[in-house]
N, C-alpha and C positions, 0 to 999 in steps of 0.2 A: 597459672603462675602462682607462687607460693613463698612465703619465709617464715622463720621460725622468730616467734617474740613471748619469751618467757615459758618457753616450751610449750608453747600453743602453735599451730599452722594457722596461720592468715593467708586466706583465699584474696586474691585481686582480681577482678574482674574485667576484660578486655572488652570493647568496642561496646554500644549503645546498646540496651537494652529494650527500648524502646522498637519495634519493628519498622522500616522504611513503606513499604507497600501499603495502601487503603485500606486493600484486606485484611491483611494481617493485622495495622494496626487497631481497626475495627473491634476486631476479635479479642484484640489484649485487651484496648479503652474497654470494654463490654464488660469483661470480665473483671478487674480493676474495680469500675464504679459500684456493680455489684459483691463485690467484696468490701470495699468500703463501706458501706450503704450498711452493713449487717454487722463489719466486726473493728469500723475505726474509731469508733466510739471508745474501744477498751485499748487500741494503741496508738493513744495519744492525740488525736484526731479530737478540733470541737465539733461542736454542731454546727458553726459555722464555715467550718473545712467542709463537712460531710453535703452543706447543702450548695458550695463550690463546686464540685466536683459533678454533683449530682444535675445542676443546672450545667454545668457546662458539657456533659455525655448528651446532654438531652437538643441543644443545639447541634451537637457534632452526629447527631446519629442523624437528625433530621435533615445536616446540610448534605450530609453520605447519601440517604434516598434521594434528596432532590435530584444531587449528581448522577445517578445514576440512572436516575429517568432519563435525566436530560442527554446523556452519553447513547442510552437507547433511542433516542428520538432521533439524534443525531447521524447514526448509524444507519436506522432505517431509510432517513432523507437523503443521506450518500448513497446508496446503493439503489435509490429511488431516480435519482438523478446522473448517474452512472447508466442504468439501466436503458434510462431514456435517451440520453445522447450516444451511446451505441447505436442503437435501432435508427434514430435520426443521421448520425454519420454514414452507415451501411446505407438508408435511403436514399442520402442526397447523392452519394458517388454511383449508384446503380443507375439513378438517372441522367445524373449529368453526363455520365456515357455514352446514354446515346441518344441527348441533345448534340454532343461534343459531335458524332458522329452523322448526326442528318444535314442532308444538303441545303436546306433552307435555315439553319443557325448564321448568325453572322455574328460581325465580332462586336454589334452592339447588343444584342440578343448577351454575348458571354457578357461584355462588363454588367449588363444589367442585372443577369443572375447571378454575379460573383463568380464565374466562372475560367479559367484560364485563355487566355489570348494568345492563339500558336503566333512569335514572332515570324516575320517573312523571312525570306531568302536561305532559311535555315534548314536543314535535312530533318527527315523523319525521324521522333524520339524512336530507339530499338527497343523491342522486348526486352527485358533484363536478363542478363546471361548470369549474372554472380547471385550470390543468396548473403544474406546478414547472419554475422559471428556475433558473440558474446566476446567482449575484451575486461571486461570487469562486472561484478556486482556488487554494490553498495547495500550493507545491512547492517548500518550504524544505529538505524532508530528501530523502534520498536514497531511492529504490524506494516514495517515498509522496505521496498525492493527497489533501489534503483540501478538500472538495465544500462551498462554502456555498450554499445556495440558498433562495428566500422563494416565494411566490405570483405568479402573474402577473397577480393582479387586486390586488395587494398590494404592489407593490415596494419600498414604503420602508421594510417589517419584514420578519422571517425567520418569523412566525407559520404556522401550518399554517391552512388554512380552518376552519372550524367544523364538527364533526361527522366532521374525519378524522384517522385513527389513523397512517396509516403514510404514505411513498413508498412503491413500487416501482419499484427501480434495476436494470436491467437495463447488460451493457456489449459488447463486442465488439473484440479486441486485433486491430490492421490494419486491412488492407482501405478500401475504399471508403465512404462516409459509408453508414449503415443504413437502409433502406427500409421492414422490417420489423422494429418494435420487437418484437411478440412474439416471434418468432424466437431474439432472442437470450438467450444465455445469463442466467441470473437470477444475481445480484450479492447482493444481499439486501434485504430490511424493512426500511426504518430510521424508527426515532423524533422524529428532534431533527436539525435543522442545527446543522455540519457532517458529512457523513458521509465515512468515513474509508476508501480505498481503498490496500491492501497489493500490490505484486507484486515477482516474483523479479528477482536481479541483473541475469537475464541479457534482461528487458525494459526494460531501461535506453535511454531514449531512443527507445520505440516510441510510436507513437498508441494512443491508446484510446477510443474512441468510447463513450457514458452517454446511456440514456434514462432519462427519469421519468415516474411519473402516480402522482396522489394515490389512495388507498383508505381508503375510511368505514370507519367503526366498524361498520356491517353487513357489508363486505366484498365493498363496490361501487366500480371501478374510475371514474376517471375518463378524461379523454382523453388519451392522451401528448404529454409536450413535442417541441418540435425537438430533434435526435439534436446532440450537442455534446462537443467532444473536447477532449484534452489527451495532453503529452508525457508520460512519467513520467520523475522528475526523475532524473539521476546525480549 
C-alpha cells in the first residue's frame, strides 16, 4: 500500500512483522539481538537498551532449548507408551479367547479376570457380516486425526452392529494404497466413534492410510473395509 506526501511515496506496512512460529521467531530474535549487539550503539540505542535486549535473547533462547528437550522427551514417552499398550491390548484379547472358550471358565473366573459375562437366554453373538466406513475426518488440530465412522449396513448412525465390542484399526504411513490389511501395523481396539489418531511433528503432511473390521464380543473378526487415507493435519 502506498500514498504520495510531498511527492515522496510512503510505504505502509501490513500485518506483524514479527513471525508467529518458535522457529521462525527464533531465527528473527537471533538475528535482531546480534544486530543490535554490533550496530545499536550508532542508532540510537543506549547501552542500557543494548544490554535489554541482549539479557532477554539470552533467557528466550535458553527457555527455546529447554522446550524443546522437553517436547522430545515427550514424544519419545508417547510413542513409548503407545507402543506398549498395543502389544498388551493385542495380548490380553488373544487370550482371553480362549479363556472365553474353554469349558472349565465360569462366570466367576470372567468377573474375576475382567472379562465379559455371556447373558443367559440370549442367542449366539454372529460373526460380523458388515465392515466399518469412514463418515467424517476431523483435522482441525495440528499432528491429529479424528476418525468418525458408523456401519456400512447402517449409515445414517455411528452405532457399532449388535454383538460387537471393538474395531480393529490397523494404519500404514506412505506408500501405496494397502493390499494387505493384515499386514499392517496394529493402531489399536477402539470402542466408540470417533477414534483418535496422534503422530509426530515431523509427519506433518504425510498420507496415512487406516483399515477397519468390526470384532464380536467372542473375538470374531469380521471382513475388512476399503483401505482409506488422510493427510495429517499441520
Amino acid at each position: 500500500m502506498s500514498a504520495l506526501n510531498g511527492g515522496h511515496i510512503l510505504l505502509f506496512m501490513t500485518g506483524d512483522f514479527i513471525p508467529d512460529g518458535d522457529v521462525p521467531f527464533f531465527t528473527m530474535s537471533k538475528a535482531f539481538a546480534e544486530w543490535v549487539s554490533a550496530n545499536g550503539a550508532s542508532h540510537g540505542l543506549s547501552a542500557g537498551d543494548l544490554a535489554e535486549v541482549a539479557a532477554s535473547f539470552t533467557d528466550w533462547s535458553q527457555a527455546w532449548g529447554d522446550f524443546k528437550t522437553a517436547e522430545q522427551a515427550y514424544h519419545s514417552a508417547f510413542e513409548a507408551k503407545e507402543t506398549a499398550r498395543r502389544a498388551m491390548d493385542a495380548n490380553i484379547r488373544a487370550k482371553a479367547g480362549v479363556i472365553q472358550k474353554n469349558p472349565a471358565t465360569t462366570d466367576g473366573d470372567r468377573t474375576a479376570a475382567q472379562l465379559t459375562v455371556p447373558k443367559g437366554g440370549r442367542s449366539r453373538v454372529q460373526v460380523p457380516g458388515s465392515y466399518p466406513i469412514v463418515k467424517k475426518v476431523d483435522k482441525s488440530n495440528r499432528s491429529l486425526l479424528r476418525i468418525f465412522y458408523g456401519d456400512s449396513e447402517a449409515v445414517s448412525h455411528s452405532a457399532r452392529p449388535r454383538g460387537v465390542a471393538f474395531v480393529e484399526i490397523r494404519y500404514q504411513i506412505g506408500g501405496p494404497e494397502p493390499v494387505n490389511a493384515a499386514a499392517m501395523p496394529l493402531l489399536k481396539m477402539h470402542g466408540r466413534s470417533p477414534f483418535r489418531a496422534d503422530f509426530e511433528a515431523e509427519q506433518v503432511g504425510q498420507t496415512v492410510w487406516f483399515c477397519m473390521r468390526w470384532v464380536n464380543t467372542r473375538g470374531e473378526f469380521g471382513p475388512w473395509g476399503r483401505p482409506f487415507s488422510a493427510v495429517v493435519p499441520g
